[in-house]
N, C-alpha and C positions, 0 to 999 in steps of 0.2 A: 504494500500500500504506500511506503515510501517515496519508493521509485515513479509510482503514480502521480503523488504530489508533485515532484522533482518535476517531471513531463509537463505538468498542467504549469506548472512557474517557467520552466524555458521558451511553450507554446505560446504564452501570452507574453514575455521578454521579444520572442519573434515578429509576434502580433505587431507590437510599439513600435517594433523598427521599421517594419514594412508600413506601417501608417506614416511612420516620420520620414522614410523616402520616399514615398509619395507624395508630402509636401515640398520636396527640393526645389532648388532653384535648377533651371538647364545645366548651369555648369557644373551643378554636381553630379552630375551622372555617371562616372565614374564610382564616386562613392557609393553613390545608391546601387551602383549594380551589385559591388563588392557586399553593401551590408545585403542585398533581395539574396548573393549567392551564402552569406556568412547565418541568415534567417534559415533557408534552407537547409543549409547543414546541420542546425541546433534541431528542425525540424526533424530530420532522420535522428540526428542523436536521441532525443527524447522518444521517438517511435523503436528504436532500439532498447534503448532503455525500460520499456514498458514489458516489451517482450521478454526481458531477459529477466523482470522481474515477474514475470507470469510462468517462466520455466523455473524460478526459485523456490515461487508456491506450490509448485506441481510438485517440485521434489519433495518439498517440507511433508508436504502431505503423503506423500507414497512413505516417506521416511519415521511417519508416527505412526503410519498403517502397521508397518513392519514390527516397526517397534511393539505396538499390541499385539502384533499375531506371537512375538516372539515371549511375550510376557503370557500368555495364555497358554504359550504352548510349554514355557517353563512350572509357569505352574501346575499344566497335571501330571509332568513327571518327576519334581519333588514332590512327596506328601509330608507331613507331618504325622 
């Protein structure tokens, strides 16, 4: 859920930039391309980001499944 937040803050850092080189003046058009190409990249970043935290929670989970099957199945073959 971190990583999510993280995404939603970089998306919207993107957002401002691309609003704000859309306001330029002609001569900056250079810059502007540079920040629309530098928004872009934040934008994959964060869609990476998402993903990799959606393969984090998949593990965590498959990782506590095991974990109980491991605990059940310890417990019926120690008894007391």
């Amino acid at each position: 859920m971190r990583f999510r937040s993280i995404g939603a803050g970089v998306a919207s850092l993107m957002l401002i930039t691309v609003i704000g080189t859309g306001c330029a003046k002609k001569e900056d058009t250079a810059t502007a391309t540079r920040a629309e190409q530098a928004a872009a990249r934040a934008e994959d970043a964060a869609r990476r980001a998402e993903a990799a935290a959606s393969r984090v929670e998949a593990a965590a989970q498959r990782a506590e499944a095991a974990a109980e099957k491991a605990t059940r199945t310890f417990g019926h073959s120690v008894r007391k």
